[in-house]
N, C-alpha and C positions, 0 to 999 in steps of 0.2 A: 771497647766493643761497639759503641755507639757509634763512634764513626764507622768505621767497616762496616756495620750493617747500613747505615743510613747509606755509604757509598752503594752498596750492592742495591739498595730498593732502587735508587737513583738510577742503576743503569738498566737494571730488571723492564722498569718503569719505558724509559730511553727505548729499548728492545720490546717493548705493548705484550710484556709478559711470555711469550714465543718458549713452544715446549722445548725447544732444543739451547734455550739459555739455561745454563745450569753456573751454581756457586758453589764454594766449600769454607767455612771457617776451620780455622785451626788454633784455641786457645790452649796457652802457655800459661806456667808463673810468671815469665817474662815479658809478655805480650801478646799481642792477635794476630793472626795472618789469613787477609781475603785470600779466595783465587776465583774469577770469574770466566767465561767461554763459552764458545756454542760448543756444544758434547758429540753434535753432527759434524764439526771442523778437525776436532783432534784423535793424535791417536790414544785414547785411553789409558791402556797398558804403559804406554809409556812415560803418561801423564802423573799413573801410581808411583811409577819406580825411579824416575829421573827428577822428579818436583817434587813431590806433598809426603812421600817416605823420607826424602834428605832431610825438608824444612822439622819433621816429625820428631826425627831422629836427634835435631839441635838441642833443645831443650832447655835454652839459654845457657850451655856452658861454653861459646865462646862469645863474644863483645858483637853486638847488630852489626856495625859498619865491616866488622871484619866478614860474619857474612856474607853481606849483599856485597862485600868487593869478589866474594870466593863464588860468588852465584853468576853475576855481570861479567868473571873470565872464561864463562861457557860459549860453547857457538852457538847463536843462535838467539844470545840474552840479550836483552838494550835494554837501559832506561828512555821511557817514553813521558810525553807531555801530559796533562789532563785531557789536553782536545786530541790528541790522536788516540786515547783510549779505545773509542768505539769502532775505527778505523781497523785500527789492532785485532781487537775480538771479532771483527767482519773476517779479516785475511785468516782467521784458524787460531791466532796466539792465544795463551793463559796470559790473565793479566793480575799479577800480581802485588798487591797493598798490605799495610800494614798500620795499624796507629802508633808506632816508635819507627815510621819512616815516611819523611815526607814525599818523597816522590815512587814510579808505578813500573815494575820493573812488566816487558812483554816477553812472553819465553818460546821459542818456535816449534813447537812440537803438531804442527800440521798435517792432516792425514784425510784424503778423501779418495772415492775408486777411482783409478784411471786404467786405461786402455794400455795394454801392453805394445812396444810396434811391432807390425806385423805388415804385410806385405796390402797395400792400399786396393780394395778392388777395384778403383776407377784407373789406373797405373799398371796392370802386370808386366813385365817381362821374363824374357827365355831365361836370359846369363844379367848379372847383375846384382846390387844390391836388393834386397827385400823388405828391405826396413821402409816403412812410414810415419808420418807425423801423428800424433795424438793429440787429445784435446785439453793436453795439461801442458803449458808455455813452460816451466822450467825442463821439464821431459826434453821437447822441441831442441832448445837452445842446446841442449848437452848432445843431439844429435847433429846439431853443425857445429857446435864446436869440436866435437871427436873427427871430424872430417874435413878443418879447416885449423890445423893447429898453431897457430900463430897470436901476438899478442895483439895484431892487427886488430884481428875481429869485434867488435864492436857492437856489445849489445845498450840500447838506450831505452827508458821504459816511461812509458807516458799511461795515462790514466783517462779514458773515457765513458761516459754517461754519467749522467746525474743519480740516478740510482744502480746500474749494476756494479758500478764503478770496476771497467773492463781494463787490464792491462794488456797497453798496447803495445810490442815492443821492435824498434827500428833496427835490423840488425844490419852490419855491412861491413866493407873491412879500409880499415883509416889506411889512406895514401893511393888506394884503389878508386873509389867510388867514388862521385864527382859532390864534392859541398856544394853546388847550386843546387841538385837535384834532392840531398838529404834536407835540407834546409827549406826548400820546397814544400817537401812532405810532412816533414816536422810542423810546419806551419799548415796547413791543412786538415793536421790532425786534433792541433790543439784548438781548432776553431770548433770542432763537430760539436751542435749543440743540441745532446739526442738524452732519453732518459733512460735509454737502456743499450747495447751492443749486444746480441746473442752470437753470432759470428762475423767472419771475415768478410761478409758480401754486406753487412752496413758499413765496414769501412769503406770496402773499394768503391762504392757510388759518391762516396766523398772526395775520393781523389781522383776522379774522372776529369778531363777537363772539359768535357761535353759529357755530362750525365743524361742525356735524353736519347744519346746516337743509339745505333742498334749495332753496332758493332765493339768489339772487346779493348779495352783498351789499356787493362791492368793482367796482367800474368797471375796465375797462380797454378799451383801443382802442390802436391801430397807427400812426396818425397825428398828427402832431404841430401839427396846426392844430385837432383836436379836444381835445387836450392843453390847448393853449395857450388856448384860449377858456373851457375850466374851471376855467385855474388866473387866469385872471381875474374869476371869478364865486366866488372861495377857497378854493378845493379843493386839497387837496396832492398833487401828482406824486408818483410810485415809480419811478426808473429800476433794472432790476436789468441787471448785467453781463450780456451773451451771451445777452439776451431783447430780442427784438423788439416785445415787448407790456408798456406802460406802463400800470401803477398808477395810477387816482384815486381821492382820499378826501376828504370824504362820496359815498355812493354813493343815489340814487334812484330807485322802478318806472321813472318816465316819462322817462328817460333813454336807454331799452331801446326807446320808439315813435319817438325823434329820430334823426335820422340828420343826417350832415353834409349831406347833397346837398339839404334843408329849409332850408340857410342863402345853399345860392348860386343859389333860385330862388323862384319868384314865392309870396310867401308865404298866399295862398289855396291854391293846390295841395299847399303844404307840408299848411295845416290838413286836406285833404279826404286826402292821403296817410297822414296818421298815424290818423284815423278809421280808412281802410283794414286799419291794420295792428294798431291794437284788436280793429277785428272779426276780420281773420286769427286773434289771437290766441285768440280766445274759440273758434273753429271747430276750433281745431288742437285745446285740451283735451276739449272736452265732444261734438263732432260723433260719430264712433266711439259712444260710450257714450251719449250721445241715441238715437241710432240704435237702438243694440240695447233701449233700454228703450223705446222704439215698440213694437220686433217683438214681444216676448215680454210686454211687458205694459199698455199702452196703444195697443194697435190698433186700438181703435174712433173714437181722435180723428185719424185718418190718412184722405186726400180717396181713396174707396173704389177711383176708378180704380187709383193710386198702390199701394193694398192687393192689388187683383189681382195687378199688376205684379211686387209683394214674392213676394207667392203662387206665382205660378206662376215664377218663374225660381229659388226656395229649394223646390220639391218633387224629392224623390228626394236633395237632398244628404247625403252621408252623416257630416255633422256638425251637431250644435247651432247655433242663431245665434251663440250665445256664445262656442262653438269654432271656428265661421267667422272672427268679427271676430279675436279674438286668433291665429288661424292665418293671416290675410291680414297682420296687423300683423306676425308675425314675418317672415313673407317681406318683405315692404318693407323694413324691421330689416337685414335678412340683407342684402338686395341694396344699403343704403347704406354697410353696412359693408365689404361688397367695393369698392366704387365706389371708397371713401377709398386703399384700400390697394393697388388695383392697378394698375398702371405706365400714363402715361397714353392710352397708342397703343390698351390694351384694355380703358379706359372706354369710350368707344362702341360695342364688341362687346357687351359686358357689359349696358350699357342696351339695349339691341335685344332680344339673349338674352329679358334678365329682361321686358319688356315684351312678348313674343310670349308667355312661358311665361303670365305672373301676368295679364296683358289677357287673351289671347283662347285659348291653350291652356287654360287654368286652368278657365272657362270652361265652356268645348265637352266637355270631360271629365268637368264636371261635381262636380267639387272645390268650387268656389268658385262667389256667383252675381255677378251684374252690379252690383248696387244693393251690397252688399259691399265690392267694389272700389274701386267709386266714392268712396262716403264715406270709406275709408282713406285712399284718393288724395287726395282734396281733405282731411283733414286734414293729412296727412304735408308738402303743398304750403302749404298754410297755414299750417305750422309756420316757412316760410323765412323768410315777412315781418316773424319776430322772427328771425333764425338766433345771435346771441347767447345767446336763450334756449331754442336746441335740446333740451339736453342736461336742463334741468329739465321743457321742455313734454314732450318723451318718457317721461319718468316720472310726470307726471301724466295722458297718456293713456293708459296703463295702469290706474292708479289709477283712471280714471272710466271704463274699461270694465268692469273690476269692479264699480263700484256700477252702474253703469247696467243690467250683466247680473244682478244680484243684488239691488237693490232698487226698479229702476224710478225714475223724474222723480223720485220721492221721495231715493232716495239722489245722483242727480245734483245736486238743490238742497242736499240737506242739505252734501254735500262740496263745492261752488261756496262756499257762504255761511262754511263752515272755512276754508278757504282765503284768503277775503276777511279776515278777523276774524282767521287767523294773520297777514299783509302785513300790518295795521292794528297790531298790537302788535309789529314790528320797529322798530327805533330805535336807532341803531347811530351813534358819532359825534355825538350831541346832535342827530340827523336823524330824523325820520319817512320811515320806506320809502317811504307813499302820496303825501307831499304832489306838488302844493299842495291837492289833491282833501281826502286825510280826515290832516291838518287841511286845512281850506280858506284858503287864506294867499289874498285875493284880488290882489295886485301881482304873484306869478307865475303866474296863469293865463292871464295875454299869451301864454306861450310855453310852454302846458301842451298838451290834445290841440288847442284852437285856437290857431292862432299867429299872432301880428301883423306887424308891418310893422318892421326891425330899428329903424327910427328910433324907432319907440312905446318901445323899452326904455329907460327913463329911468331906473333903481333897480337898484341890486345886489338879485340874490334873497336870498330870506327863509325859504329852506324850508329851508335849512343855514345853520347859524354861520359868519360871516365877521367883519372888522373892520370893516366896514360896512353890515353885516346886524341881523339880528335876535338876541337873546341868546336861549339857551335853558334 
């Protein structure tokens, strides 16, 4: 009994005493038997009935080794080393000792809450799949693998942070996917030298190949049907543990104008939706800062009624145009940052609130004029039809209200045309950011801002590296 106890103080001690490590001895005529675990790891009930009732139950009538051979043919048993002990008891396992057995049998009987899938609120669609990723990685994996049935698929599993010790896991499907690109990544990952991972977004700024840009350069999405169709076109999966948002690598612009619900409907309206959401895109950056370079310094090419209009509802404001647009933008700013963060019963107080104050108080008071408003609105709304790329079009409508207030259609073109010629020289993963456009790869412009008919796709794309793609 001295050993098994001295073991358990040993690892008690290892664990600074933590209310959720819990032991059991169990003595015999025949011998002792430790079982150590966190009690918050496993499933209990199960821990009674399928371990500590059987070992109970023995009572030394039949020979140890025959045991522990009838124990180790369960799924789920291994014998383990001394140093993976605590490794073991971190992942959820019973770890099992005895002083009439030299080595430490781990038994897998794991059980913590996880999220059921359910249809991802950053993702709906009309017709389609409903299901999304949860924040439990074996869950994940069983929903690409139910939708990629093949022996191909290929899940690989790497281990990051020094303390949360996070699995990371590389999935893709062998003969598809391009080994410079997995091997790429694989090594990227095993470098990250962090002490903790809580999600998918400390991965991705590691495998960025410019982590500073302001633009996207790693895919990710929620859904495992959009997963699944990419890593057929050979693209490699990132599942990270305890994130619900999966990693894809090569990453490209026009992945950002696709949306799933493009594939489970009539594919003309697909192509005249994704137009749509170009043009969104182009109104949400540059609308705001066109605007003000009208007012202030090409208002003689404006339809004069239109000029009245400007005129008369911006006299008496007691700000700038310049100071108008950037103080209507921070309010919208302001009031979506509340939106996010406040409990949902007083999201619709909240939008009322703000939409009496910034509509028509604002207004009437004489703060802010109508035509202001307006254009803010319809950019900030046109910024949803990308909402993936929220966070960067917002800081570029900033950026182009400055030029736009500061050097007029001149500065708007000149930082349109940067912009463009910055996206033209990213290249990340042997990919071009732009294709299929700049390069023009003409086999995927089928499914570029025009999209075809799913039958027309005869060809792996060519605008990233694959094993049956293009080399680069």
């Amino acid at each position: 009994m001295q050993k098994v106890q001295k073991q358990i103080e040993k690892l008690k001690k290892s664990f600074h005493s933590t209310n959720d490590f819990s032991s059991r001895i169990f003595v015999s005529q025949k011998g002792i038997v430790g079982f150590v675990f966190l009690k918050s790891m496993i499933d209990a009930q199960l821990f009674s009935q399928a371990v500590y009732l059987p070992i109970q139950k023995w009572q030394g009538q039949i020979d140890i080794s025959s045991l522990i051979n009838k124990i180790l043919k369960n799924n789920g048993v291994e014998e383990v080393a001394e140093s993976e002990i605590e490794n073991n008891i971190l992942d959820g396992k019973v770890i099992i000792f005895s002083d009439f057995f030299e080595g430490y049998i781990s038994v897998d009987i794991t059980k913590y809450p996880t999220r059921t899938p359910s249809e991802p609120p950053t993702s709906p669609v009309i017709q389609g799949p409903r299901e999304g990723f949860v924040e439990d990685f074996k869950t994940n994996m069983t929903l690409l693998r139910r939708r990629l049935h093949t022996k191909d698929l290929v899940f690989s599993t790497l281990i990051v942070g020094e303390m949360s010790q996070t699995k990371v896991i590389l999935s893709y499907i062998e003969g598809v996917a391009d080994k410079r690109v997995i091997k790429e990544i694989e090594t990227k990952i095993k470098n990250i030298k962090i002490d903790g991972i809580v999600d998918s977004y400390y991965i991705l700024s590691y495998l960025q190949k410019r982590p500073n840009s302001l633009f996207k350069q790693i895919g990710n999405s929620e859904k495992p049907d959009v997963v699944a169709s990419k890593m057929l076109e050979g693209k490699v999966a990132i599942i990270v543990d305890n994130s619900p948002i999966v990693l894809t690598v090569p990453f490209i612009l026009m992945e950002e104008l696709q949306s799933s619900n493009d594939y489970y409907t009539n594919h003309h309206y697909a192509s005249l939706v994704r137009f749509i959401r170009m043009c969104g895109l182009l109104i949400a950056i540059v609308a705001p800062g066109f605007y003000l370079a009208l007012q202030l310094f090409h208002y003689n090419i404006l339809p004069l009624n239109f000029l009245i209009t400007i005129a008369d509802t911006t006299q008496g404001l007691p700000f700038t145009p310049f100071l108008e647009i950037l103080f209507i933008f921070l309010l919208f700013q302001i009031l979506y940052e509340v939106s996010l963060r406040l409990p949902s019963y007083l999201g619709l107080a909240t939008s009322i609130v703000g939409a009496l104050i910034l509509g028509d108080t604002g207004v009437k008071a004489g703060l802010i004029s109508p035509p202001g408003v307006i254009i803010t609105a319809l950019s900030k709304i046109a910024l949803y039809t990308v909402p993936e790329q929220q966070s960067q079009i917002t800081v570029l409508q900033v950026l182009f209200i400055i030029l736009g207030g500061s050097l007029g259609i001149l500065g708007i073109v000149s930082g349109f045309v940067y912009v463009v010629n910055y996206l033209n020289s990213l290249d990340d993963y042997h990919t071009p950011y732009m294709a299929p456009y700049a390069p023009r790869i003409k086999e995927d412009l089928q499914d570029g801002l025009l999209k075809r008919a799913i039958g027309a796709n005869k060809n792996m794309p060519r605008s990233f590296p694959n094993s049956k793609g293009r080399e680069r």
